[in-house]
One Martini backbone bead per residue (centre of mass of N, CA, C, O) as a GRO file, in nm:
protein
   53
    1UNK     BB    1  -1.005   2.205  -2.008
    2UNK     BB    2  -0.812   1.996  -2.075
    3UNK     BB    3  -0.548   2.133  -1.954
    4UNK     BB    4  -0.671   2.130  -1.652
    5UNK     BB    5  -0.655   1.830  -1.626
    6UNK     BB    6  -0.364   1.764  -1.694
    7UNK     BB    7  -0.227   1.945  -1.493
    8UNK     BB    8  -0.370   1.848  -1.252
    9UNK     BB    9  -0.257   1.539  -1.268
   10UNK     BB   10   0.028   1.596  -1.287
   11UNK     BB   11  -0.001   1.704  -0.971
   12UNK     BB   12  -0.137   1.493  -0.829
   13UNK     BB   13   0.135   1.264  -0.910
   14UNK     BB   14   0.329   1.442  -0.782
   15UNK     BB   15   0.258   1.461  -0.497
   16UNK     BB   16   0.228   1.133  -0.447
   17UNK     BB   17   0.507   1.064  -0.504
   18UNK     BB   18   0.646   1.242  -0.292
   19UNK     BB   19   0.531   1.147  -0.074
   20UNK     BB   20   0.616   0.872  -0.091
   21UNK     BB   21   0.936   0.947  -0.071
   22UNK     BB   22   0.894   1.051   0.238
   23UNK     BB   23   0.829   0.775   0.365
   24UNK     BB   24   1.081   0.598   0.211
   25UNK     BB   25   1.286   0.783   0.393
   26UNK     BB   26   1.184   0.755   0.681
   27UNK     BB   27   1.217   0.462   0.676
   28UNK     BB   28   1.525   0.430   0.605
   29UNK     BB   29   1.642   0.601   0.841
   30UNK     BB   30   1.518   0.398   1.067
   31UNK     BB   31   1.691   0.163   1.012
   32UNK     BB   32   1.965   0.308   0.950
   33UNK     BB   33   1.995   0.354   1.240
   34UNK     BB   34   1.989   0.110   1.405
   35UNK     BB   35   2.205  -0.020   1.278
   36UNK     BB   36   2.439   0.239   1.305
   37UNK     BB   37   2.415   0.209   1.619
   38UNK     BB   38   2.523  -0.035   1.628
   39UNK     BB   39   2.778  -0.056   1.472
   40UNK     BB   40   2.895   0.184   1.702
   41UNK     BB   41   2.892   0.032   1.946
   42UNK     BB   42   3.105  -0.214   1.836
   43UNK     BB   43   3.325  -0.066   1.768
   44UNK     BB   44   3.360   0.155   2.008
   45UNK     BB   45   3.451  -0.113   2.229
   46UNK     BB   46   3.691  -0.106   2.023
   47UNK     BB   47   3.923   0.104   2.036
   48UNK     BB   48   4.118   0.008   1.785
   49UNK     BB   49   3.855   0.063   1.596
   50UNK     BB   50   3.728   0.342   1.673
   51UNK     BB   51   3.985   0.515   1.505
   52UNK     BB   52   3.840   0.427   1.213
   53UNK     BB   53   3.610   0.619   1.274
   0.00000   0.00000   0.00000
């Protein structure tokens, strides 16, 4: 009974962190787009900069 509970524990914390881990890469992918749209915005305005990208 004891390995089962232990099994169920590590597991049940193995969800938790990934769910957390999908949660906090949501939110960044979210904040680093929309830098990366003005940021591309921005370069593209000016072609000489463009070329760079």
């Amino acid at each position: 009974m004891g390995t089962l509970l232990i099994t169920f524990n590590l597991l049940g914390g193995l969800a938790v962190f990934l769910f957390g881990m999908k949660i906090t890469s949501d939110g960044l992918q979210k904040t680093a787009g929309q830098k990366r749209r003005q940021l591309q915005s921005l370069a593209t305005a000016n072609q000489g900069v463009a070329h760079e990208f």
